[in-house]
BAKE-864991 format. One record per residue: residue in three letters; x, z, y of N, C-alpha, C in turn. Coordinates in steps of 0.2 Angstrom, whole numbers, plus 2048, in hexadecimal, padded with zeros to 3 digits. Atoms other than C-alpha are relative to their C-alpha. Example, Ala and Ser with C-alpha at 12.3 -4.5 7.8 and 13.67 -1.06 7.14 Angstrom:
2
ALA8048007FA83E8277EA804800806;SER7FC7FF7FA8448247FB7FC803805;
***
This chain:
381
UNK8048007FA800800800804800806;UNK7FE8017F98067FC8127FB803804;UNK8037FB7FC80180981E7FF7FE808;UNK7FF8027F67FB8018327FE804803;UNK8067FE7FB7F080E839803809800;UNK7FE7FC8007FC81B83C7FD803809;UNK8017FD7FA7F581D84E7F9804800;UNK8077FB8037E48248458028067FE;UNK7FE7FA8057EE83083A8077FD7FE;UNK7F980280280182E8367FD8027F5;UNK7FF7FF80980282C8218038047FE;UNK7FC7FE80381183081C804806807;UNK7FC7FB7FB8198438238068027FD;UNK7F98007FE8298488268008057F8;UNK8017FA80582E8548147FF806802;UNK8027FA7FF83086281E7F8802802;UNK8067FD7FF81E8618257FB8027F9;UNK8027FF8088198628118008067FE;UNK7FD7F880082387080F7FC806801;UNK8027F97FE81F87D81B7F8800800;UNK8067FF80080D87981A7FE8037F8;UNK8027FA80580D87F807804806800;UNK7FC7FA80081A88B8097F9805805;UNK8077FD7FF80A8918157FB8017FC;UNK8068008027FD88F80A8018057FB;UNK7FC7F980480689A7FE802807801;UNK7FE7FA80080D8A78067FE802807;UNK8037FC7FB8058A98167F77FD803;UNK8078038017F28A38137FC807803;UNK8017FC7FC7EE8B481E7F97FD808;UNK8038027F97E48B482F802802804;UNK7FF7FF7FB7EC8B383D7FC806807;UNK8017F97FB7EA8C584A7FB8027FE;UNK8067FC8037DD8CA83D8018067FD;UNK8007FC8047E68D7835806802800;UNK7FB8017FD7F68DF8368048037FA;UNK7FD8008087FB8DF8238067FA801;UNK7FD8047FD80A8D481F7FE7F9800;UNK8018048028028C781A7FD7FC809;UNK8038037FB7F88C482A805800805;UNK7FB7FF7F98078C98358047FA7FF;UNK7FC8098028108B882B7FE7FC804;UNK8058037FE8038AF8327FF7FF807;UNK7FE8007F98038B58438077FC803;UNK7FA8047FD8168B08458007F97FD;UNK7FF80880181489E83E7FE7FD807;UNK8028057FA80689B84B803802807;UNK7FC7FD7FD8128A58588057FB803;UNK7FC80580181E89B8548027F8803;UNK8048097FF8158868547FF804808;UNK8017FF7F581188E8678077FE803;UNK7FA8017FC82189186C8047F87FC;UNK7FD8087FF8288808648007FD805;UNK8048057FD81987686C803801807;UNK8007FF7F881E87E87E8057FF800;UNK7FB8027FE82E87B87C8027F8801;UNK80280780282C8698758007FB806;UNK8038057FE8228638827FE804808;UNK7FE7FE7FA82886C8917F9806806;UNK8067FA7FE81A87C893804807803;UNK7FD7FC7FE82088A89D7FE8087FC;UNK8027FB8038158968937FE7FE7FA;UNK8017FF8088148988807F78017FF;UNK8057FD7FF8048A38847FA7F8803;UNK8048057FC7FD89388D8027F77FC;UNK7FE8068067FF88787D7FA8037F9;UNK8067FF8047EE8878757FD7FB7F8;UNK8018048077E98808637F88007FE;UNK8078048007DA87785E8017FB7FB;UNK8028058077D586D84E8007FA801;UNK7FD8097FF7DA85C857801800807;UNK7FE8027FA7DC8558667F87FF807;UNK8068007FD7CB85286A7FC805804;UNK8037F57FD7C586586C804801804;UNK7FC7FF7FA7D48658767FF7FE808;UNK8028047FA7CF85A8837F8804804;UNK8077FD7FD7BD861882801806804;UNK7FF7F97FA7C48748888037FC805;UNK7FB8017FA7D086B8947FA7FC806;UNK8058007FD7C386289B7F9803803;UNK8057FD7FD7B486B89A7FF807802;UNK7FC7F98007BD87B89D7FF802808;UNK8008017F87BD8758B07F9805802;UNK8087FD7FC7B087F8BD7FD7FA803;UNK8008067FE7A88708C27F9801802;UNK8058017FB79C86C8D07FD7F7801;UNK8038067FE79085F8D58047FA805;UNK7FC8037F97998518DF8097FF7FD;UNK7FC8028027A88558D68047F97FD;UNK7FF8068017B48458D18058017FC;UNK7F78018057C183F8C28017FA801;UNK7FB8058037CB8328C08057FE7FB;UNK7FC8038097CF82A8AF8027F6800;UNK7FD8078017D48198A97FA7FC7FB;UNK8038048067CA80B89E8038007FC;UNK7FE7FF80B7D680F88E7FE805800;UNK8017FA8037CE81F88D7FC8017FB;UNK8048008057C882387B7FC805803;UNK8077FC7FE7B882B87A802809801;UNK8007F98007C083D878801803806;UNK8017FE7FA7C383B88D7FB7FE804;UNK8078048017B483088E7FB803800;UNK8047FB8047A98398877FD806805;UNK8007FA7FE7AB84A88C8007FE80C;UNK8028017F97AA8438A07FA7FD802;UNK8068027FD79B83A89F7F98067FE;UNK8037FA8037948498957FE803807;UNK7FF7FD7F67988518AA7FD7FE804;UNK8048047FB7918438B27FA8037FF;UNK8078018047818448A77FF809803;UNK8027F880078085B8AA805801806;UNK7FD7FF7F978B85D8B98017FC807;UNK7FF8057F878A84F8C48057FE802;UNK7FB8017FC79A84C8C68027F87FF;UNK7FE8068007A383A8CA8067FF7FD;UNK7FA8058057AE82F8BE8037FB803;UNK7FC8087FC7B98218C58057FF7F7;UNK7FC8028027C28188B88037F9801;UNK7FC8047FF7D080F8BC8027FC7FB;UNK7FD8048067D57FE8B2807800801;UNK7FB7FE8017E68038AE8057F87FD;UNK7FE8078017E97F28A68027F8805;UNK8008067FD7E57E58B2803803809;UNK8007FC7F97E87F18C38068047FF;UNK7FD7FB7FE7F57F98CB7FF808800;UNK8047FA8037F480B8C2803803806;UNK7FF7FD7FA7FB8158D17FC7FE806;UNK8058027FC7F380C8DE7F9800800;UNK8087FE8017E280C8D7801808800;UNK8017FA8007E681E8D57FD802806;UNK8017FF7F87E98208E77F87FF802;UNK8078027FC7DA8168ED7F98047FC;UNK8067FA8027CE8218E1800808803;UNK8017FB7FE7D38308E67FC803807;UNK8057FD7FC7C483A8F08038077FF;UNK7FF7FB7FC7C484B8FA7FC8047FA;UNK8047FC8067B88508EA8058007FA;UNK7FB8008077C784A8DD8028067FC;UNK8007F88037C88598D08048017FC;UNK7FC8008067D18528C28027F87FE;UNK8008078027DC8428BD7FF8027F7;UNK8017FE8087D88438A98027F77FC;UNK7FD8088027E38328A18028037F9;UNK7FB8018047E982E8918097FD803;UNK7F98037FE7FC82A8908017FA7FE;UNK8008068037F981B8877FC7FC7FD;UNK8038018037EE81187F7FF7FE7FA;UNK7FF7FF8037E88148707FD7F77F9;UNK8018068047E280086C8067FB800;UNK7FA8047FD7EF7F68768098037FD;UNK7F77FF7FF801801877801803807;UNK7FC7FF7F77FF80088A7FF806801;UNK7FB7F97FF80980E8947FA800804;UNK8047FC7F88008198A3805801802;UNK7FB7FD7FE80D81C8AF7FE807800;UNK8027FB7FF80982E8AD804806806;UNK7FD7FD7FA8178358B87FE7FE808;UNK7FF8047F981682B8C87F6803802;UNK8077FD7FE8018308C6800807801;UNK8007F98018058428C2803800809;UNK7FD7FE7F98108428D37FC7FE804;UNK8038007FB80283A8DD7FB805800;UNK8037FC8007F68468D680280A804;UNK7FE7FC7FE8018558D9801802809;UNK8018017F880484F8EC7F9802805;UNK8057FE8027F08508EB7FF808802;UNK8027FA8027EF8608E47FD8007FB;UNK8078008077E385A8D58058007FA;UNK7FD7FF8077EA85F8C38007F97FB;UNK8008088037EC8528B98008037F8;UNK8018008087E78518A48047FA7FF;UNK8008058067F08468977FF8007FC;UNK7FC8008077EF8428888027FD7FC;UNK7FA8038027FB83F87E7FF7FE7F9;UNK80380480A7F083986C8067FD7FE;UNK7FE8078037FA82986A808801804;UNK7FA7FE7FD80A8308738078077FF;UNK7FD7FA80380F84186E8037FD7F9;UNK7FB80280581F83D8628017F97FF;UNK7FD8057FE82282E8698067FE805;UNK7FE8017FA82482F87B804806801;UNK7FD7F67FE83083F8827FB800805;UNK8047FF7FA82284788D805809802;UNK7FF7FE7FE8278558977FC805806;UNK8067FE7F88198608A3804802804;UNK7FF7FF7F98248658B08057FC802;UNK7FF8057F982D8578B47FC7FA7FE;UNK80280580082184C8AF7F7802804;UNK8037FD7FB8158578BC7F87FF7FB;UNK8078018048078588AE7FF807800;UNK8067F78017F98688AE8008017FB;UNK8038008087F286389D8047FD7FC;UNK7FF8058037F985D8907FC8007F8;UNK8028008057F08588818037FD7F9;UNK7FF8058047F38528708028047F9;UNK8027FE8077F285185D8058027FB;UNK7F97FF8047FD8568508007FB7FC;UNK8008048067F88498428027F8803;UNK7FC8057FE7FD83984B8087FE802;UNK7F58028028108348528028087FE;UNK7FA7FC8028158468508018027F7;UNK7FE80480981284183B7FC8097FE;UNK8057FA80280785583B7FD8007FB;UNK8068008037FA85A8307F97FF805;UNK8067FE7FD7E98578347FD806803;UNK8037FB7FE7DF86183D802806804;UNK7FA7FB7FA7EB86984B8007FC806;UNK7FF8047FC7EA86285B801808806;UNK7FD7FC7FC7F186D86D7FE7FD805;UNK8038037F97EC86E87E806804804;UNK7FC7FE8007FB8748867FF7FF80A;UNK8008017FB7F987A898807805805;UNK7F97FF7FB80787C8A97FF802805;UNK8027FD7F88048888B77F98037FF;UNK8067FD7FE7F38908BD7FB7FB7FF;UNK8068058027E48868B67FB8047FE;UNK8067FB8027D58908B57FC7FC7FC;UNK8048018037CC88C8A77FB8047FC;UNK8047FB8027BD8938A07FE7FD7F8;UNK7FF8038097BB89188A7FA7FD801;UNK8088018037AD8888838008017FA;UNK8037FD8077AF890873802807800;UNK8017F98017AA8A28727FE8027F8;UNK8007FD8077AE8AC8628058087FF;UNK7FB7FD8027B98B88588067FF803;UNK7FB8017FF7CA8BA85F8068057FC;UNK7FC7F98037D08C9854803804804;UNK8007F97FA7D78D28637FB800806;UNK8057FE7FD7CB8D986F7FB800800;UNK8088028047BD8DA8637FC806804;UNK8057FC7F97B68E98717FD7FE805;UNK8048057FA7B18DC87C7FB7FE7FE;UNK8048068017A38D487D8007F6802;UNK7FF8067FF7AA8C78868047FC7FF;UNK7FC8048037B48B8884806805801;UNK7FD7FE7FE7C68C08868037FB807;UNK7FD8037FB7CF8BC8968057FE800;UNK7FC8028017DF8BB88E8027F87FD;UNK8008068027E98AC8898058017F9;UNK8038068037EB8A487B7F88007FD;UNK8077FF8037DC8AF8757F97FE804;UNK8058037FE7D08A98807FE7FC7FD;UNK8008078027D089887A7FF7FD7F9;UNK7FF8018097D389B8677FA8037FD;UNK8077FD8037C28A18608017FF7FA;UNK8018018067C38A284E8078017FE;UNK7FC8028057CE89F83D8057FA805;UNK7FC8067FF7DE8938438027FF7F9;UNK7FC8038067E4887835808803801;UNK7FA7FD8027F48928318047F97FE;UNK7FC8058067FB8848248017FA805;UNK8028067FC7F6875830808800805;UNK7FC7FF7FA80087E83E8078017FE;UNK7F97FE80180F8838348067F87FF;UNK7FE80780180F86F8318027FE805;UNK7FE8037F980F86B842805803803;UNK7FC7FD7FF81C8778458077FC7FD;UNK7F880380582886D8398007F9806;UNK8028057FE82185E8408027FE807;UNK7FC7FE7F78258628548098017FC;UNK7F880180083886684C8037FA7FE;UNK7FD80780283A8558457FF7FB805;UNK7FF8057FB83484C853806803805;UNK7FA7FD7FB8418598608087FB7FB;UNK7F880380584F8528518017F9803;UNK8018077FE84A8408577FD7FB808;UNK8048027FC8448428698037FB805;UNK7FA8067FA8538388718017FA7FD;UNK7FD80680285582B8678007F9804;UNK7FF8067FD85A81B8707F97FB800;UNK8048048038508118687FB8027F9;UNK8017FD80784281885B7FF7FA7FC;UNK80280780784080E8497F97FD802;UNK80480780182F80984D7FE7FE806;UNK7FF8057F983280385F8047F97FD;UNK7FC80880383F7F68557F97FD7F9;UNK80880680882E7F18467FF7FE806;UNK8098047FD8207F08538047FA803;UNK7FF8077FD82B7E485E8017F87FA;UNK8008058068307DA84D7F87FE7FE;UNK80980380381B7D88497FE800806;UNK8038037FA8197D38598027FA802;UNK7FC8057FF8247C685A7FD7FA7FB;UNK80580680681C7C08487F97FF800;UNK80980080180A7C284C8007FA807;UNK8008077F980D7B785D8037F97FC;UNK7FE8088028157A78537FA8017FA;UNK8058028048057AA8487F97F9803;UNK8078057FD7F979A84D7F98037FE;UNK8067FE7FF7E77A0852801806800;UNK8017F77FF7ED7B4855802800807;UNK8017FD7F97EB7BC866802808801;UNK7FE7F98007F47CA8697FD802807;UNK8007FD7F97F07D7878806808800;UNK7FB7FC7FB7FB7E38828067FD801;UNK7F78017FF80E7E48858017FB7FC;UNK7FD8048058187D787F8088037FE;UNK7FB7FD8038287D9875805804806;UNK7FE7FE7FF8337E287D7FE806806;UNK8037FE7F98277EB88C7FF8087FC;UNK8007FB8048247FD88A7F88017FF;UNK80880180381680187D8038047FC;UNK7FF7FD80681480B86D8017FC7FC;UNK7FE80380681680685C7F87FD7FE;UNK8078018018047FF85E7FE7F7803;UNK80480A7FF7FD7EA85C7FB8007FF;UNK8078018007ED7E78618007F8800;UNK8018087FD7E87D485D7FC7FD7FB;UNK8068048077DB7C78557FF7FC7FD;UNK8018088027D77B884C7FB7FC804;UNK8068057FB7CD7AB8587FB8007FB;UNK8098018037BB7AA8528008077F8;UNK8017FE8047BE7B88467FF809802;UNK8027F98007B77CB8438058067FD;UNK7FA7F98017C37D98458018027FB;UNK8017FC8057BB7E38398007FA7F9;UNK7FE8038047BB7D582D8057FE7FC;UNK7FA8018007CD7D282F8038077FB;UNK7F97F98037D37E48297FD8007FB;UNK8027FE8077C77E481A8037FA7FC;UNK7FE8068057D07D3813807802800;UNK7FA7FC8047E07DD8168038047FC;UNK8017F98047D97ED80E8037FD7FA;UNK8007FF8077D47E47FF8027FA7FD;UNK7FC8048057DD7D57FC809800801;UNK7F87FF7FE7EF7DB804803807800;UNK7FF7F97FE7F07EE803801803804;UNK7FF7FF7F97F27F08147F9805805;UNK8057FB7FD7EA7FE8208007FD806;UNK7FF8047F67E67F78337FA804802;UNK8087FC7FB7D87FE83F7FD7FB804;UNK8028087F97CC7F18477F98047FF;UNK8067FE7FB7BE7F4852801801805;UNK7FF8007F87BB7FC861804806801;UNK7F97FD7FF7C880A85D7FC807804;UNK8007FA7FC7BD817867801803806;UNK7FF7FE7F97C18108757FD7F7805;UNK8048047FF7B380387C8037FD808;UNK7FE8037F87B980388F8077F97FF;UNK7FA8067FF7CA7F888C7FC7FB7FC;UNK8048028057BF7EF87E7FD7F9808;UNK8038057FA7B57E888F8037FF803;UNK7FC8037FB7C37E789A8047F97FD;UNK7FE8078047CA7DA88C7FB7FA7FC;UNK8048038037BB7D38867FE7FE7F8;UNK7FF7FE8067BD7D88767FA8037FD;UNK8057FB8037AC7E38737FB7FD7FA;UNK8038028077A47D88678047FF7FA;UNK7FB8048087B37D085C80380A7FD;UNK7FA7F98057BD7E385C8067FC800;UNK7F68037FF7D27E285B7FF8047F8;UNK7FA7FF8057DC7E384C804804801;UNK7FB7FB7FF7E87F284E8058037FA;UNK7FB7FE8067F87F4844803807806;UNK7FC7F97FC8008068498058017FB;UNK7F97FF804812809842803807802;UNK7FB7FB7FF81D81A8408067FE7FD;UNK7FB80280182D81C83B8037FF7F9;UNK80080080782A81B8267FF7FB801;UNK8008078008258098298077FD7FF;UNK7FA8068038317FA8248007FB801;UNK8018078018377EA8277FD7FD7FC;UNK8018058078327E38177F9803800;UNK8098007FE81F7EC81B7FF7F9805;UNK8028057FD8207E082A8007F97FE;UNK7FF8058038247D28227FA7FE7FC;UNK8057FF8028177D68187F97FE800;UNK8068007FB80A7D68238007FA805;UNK7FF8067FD80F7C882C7FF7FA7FA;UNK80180480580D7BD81E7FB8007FE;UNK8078008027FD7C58197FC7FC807;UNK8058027FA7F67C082B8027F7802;UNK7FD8088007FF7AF82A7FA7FC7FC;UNK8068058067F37AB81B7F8802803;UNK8067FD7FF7E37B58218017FA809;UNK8018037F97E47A98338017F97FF;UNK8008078037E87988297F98007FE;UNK8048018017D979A8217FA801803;UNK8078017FA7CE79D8308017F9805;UNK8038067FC7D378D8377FF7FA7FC;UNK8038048037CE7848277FA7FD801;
***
């Protein structure tokens, strides 16, 4: 089997992440500040621990202010809906935004009144349109760092520093970016930052981080058990327990904790491996007669991610004749993320999306190239 659709879910994880997730299931399968036996005190420092990684990682000034969440999506929802938000209020996002920034702001529009602007980051100067969007009511810029159909980049610095100038907090997230790109939140002047452990940083499922920089009043939207200050009635005020209601995946997190050390072992790399595939499958899917790539081209900066189609042919068509007559995995639709879908005109056909990490191969691409060589001859039969 040939594995595309590492930008949904990475397949193949690093050995250590394997590791210390049963070495957790085994011997510290406990609950975390539930109890103050050894078992559970194991358990407390693992998740302790993945904190202080993450905040080191990914440049958090506070450990306590590096929050955990079941994926990336739930993260965005507290980061977002976490805000005290007023009628009149205003965000500014992008058209690649999947629905997990989408979503949760039109949810605001629709019960809080507030105003959306999304800027086409594709077609439009992304600093400049920032500029000209911003109002006297702007509350929050909320962007992805890249997109999750295309590859294309957000300047996220240069926006972060016009929003700081501002004064308005700026959200990323880093889905499709985290264990790719080096991010950094203070010199990359980010408030929020978001992102999942299962994608580039090769995690377990079901871990995902909201990791916030400075003073950001946020209020929880998920009230429960915290195991300490079970006297209160109220949410606690402190941090990280505010925000953590409930059981944390222990094992998940101790994965993710491997998994953040393998990417720090790789963060410099000149050149990473599957920055040198994608460009080589992009090279061969553009000399294929009747395919249409979209985004970056070879050499521009992008992720490890090719969105492209067959003229007159159905995305989703396309990836079922590679399931099942070429063993190969791809992701075609609309990805979850309908707005660039309409800024390219794509919303009926859907894209083709091959996503690569760094267990991919040459001889996979070749692979795949070959398979789409015969799958595009025989649609111009």
């Amino acid at each position: 089997m040939i594995y595309f659709d590492q930008a949904a879910t990475s397949f193949q994880k690093p050995p250590q992440v394997l590791e210390v997730v049963q070495e957790a299931m085994l011997h510290a399968s406990a609950n975390p500040g539930r109890g103050g036996h050894m078992l559970a005190r194991k358990a407390s420092a693992i998740v302790a621990d993945v904190r202080e990684k993450a905040a080191k990682a990914f440049g958090c000034s506070d450990p306590r202010q590096a929050l955990y969440f079941h994926n990336a999506t739930a993260a965005l929802n507290q980061a977002i809906k976490g805000i005290e938000w007023q009628a009149g209020n205003h965000v500014i996002a992008t058209a690649m935004e999947h629905n997990s920034i989408r979503r949760p702001l039109e949810y605001l529009r629709k019960t809080k009144d507030i105003e959306v602007t999304y800027i086409d980051a594709m077609k439009e100067d992304s600093c400049g349109s920032v500029m000209k969007s911003i109002t006297p009511q702007t509350k929050l810029i909320a962007m992805t760092h890249a997109s999750n159909v295309t590859g294309d980049m957000v300047p996220i610095r240069e926006i972060a520093g016009i929003a700081k100038a501002q004064q308005i907090p700026v959200l990323i997230d880093a889905s499709q970016t985290a264990g790719h790109i080096a991010i950094d939140m203070k010199t990359d002047e980010i408030n929020m930052l978001v992102f999942p452990g299962h994608k580039g940083l090769m995690g377990p499922q079901g871990t995902g981080m909201l990791l916030v920089e400075g003073d950001i009043a946020l209020k929880p939207i998920l009230h429960g058990g915290t195991g300490a200050f079970s006297e209160n009635v109220a949410q606690p005020e402190q941090w990280p327990e505010r925000f953590e209601s409930g059981t944390l995946n222990v094992p998940a997190i101790a994965g993710l904790g491997a998994a953040i050390e393998v990417y720090m072992s790789r963060k410099h790399e000149n050149v990473p491996r599957e920055t040198i595939l994608i460009n080589q499958l992009i090279k061969g899917l553009e000399q294929i007669n009747g395919i249409r790539c979209y985004g970056p081209g070879v050499g521009e900066d992008r992720l490890p991610i090719i969105a492209f189609n067959i003229e007159g042919a159905n995305s989703q068509e396309i990836a079922m004749i590679l399931d099942s007559s070429y063993n190969i995995c791809v992701r075609a639709g609309l990805h979850c993320s309908p707005l660039i879908h309409d800024s390219l005109g794509t919303l009926d056909q859907g894209i083709v999306r091959a996503s690569l990490s760094m267990y991919n191969t040459e001889t996979e691409i070749d692979q795949f190239l070959h398979a789409m060589t015969e799958i595009a001859a025989a649609y111009r039969v």
